[in-house]
FINU-992654 format. One line per field, with one value per residue (C-alpha): z, y, x; residue in one letter. Coordinates in steps of 0.02 Angstrom, whole numbers. Layout:
N
pz	c(Z:...) $
py	c(Y:...) $
px	c(X:...) $
aa	c(A:...) $
REM end
This chain:
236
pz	c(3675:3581:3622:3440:3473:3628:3540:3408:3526:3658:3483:3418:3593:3603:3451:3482:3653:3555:3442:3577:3654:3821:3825:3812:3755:3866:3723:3598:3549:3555:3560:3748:3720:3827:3969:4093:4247:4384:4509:4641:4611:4665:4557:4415:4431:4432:4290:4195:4213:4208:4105:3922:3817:3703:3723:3854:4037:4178:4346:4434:4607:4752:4696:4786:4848:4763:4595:4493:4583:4548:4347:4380:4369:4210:4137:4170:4061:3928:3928:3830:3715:3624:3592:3710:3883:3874:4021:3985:4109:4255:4396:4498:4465:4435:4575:4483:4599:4571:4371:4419:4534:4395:4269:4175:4028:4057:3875:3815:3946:3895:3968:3897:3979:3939:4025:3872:3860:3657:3650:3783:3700:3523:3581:3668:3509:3408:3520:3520:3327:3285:3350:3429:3589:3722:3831:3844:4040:4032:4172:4112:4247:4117:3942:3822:3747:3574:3651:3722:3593:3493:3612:3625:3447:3418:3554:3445:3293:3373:3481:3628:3796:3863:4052:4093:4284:4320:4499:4481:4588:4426:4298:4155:4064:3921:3755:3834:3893:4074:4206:4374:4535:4689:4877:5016:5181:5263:5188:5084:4910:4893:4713:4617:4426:4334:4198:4057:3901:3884:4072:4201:4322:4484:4670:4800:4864:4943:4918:4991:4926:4999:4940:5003:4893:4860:4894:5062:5054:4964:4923:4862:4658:4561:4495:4328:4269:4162:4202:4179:4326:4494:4642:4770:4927:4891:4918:5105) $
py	c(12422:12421:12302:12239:12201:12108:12004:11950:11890:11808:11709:11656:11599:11497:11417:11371:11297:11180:11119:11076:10987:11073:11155:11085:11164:11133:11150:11020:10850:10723:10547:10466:10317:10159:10157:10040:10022:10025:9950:10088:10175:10344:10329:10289:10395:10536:10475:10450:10263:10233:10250:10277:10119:10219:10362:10412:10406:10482:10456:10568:10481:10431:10275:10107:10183:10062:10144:9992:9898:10011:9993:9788:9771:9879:9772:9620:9685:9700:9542:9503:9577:9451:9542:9595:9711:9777:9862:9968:10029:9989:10064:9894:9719:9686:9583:9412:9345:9508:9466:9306:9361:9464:9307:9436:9298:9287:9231:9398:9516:9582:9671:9807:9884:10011:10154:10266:10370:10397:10211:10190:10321:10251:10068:10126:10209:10052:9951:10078:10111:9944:9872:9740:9797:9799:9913:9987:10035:10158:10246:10416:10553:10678:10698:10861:10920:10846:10680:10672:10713:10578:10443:10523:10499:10327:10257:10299:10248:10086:10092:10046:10117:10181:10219:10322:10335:10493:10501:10691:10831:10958:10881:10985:10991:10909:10855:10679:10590:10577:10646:10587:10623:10519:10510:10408:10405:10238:10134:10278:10326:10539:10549:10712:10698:10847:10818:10720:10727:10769:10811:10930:10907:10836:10899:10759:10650:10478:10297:10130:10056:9915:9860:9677:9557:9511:9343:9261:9165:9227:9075:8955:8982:8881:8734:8751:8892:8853:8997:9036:9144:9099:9167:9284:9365:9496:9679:9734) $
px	c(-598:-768:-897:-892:-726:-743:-872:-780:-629:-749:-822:-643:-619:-770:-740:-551:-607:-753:-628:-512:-659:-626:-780:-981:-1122:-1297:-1397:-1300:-1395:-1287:-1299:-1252:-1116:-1162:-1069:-979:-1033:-921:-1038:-1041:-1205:-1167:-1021:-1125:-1259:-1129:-1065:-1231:-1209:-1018:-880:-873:-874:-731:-614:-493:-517:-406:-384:-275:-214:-92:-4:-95:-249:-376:-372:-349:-473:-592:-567:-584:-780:-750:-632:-733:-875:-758:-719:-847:-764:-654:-504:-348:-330:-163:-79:73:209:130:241:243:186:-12:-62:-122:-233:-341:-347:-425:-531:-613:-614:-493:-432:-216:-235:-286:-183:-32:107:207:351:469:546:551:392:388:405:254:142:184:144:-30:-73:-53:-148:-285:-307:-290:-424:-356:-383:-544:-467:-280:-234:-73:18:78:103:110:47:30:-124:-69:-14:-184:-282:-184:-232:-416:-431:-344:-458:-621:-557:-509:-687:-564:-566:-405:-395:-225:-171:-81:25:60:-7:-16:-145:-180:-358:-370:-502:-552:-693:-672:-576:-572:-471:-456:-408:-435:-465:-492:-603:-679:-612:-649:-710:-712:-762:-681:-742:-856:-906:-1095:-1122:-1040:-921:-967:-905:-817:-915:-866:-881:-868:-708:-584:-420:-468:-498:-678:-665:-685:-536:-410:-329:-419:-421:-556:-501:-607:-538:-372:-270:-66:-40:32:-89:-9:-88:-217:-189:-223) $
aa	c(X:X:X:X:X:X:X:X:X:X:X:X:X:X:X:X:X:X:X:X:X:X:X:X:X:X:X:X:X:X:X:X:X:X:X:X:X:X:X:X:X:X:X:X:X:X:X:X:X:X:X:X:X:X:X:X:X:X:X:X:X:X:X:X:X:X:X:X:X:X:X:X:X:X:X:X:X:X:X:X:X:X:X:X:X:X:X:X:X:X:X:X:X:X:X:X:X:X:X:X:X:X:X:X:X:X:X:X:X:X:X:X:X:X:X:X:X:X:X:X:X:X:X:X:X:X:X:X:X:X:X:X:X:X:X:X:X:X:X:X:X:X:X:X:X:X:X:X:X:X:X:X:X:X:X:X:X:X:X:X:X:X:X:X:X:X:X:X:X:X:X:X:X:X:X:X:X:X:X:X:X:X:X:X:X:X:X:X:X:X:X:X:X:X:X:X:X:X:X:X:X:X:X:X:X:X:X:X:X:X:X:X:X:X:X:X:X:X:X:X:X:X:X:X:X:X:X:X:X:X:X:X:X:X:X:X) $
REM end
């Protein structure tokens, strides 16, 4: 095999990968999105100061470990965003008394539910390229590299942020913002960032992370705040 030859394939290779977005060039200028801060500043400065404002995020997980909780002081900032959060086929109920602990608005957090993934995938899509929506939270174990680049696409045309827990032990790379996958031992989430757009990826490192609620007594609910959800025990 010539080395002309070799050239040309290693090029065509290159190029496929760009377009895919599953590769980054050092030497590209690009412009840095604002980003979210998730409040833990190793975290962020790993991150180059948080999550992306748009575009798909995914966090690859055991089911219960903190993972939501971790998303909350990002979903707070978006609140002041007017429009809606939507969370779609969330494997077990959303613990309520953790939306109000965040000042999350009831009024503008929807549920969707439905066992049938084309439906789920179609509904997120809407949400995202709509507009409508702030931020779109989706549990998906598995998607394809079309299905992702879909949802990758829909969330910057609808400048929306969608964050997509995945429970499965085999995650495929795919063109997205952010990847991230987490463990946990103790009181200590294990954090490794695979990957993100306009930086590298990033090697485990730990964090301080509780599944307590924040609040010093979980009970008592502020009386100000007009709210339509019924408080249960936090997460222990």
């Amino acid at each position: 095999m010539s080395v002309q030859y070799k050239i040309v394939v290693m090029s065509a290779l290159i190029t496929d990968l760009k377009n895919k977005q599953l590769l980054w060039q050092a030497s590209q200028t690009q412009t840095v999105p604002d980003k979210l801060a998730t409040g833990i500043d190793v975290l962020d400065d790993a991150l180059q100061g948080g999550f992306p404002q748009r575009g798909m995020a995914r966090i690859q997980s055991t089911m219960g470990i903190g993972e939501l909780r971790l998303c909350m002081p990002i979903l707070k900032q978006r609140q002041q965003d007017q429009r809606q959060l939507f969370l779609i086929a969330s494997p077990a109920q959303v613990n309520a008394e953790m939306l109000l602990e965040y000042e999350l608005s009831t009024e503008r957090t929807f549920f969707i539910n439905n066992h049938d993934l084309a439906a789920q995938l179609w509904a997120c899509e809407q949400c995202l390229k709509s507009g409508c929506s702030h931020t779109v939270i989706l549990w998906c174990n598995k998607l394809s590299l079309n299905q992702a680049k879909r949802l990758q696409l829909a969330a910057e045309q609808g400048d929306s942020l969608l964050v997509v827990f995945q429970y499965s032990t085999s995650i495929q790379a795919l063109p997205i913002s952010l990847s991230l996958s987490l463990s946990r031992k103790e009181q200590q989430l294990r954090i490794n960032i695979t990957k993100q757009r306009g930086g590298w990826p990033v090697t485990a490192f730990e964090v301080n992370h509780t599944l307590m609620s924040l609040r010093s007594s979980p009970h008592i609910m502020n009386p100000s705040v007009a709210n339509n959800v019924v408080a249960l025990h936090a997460q222990r």
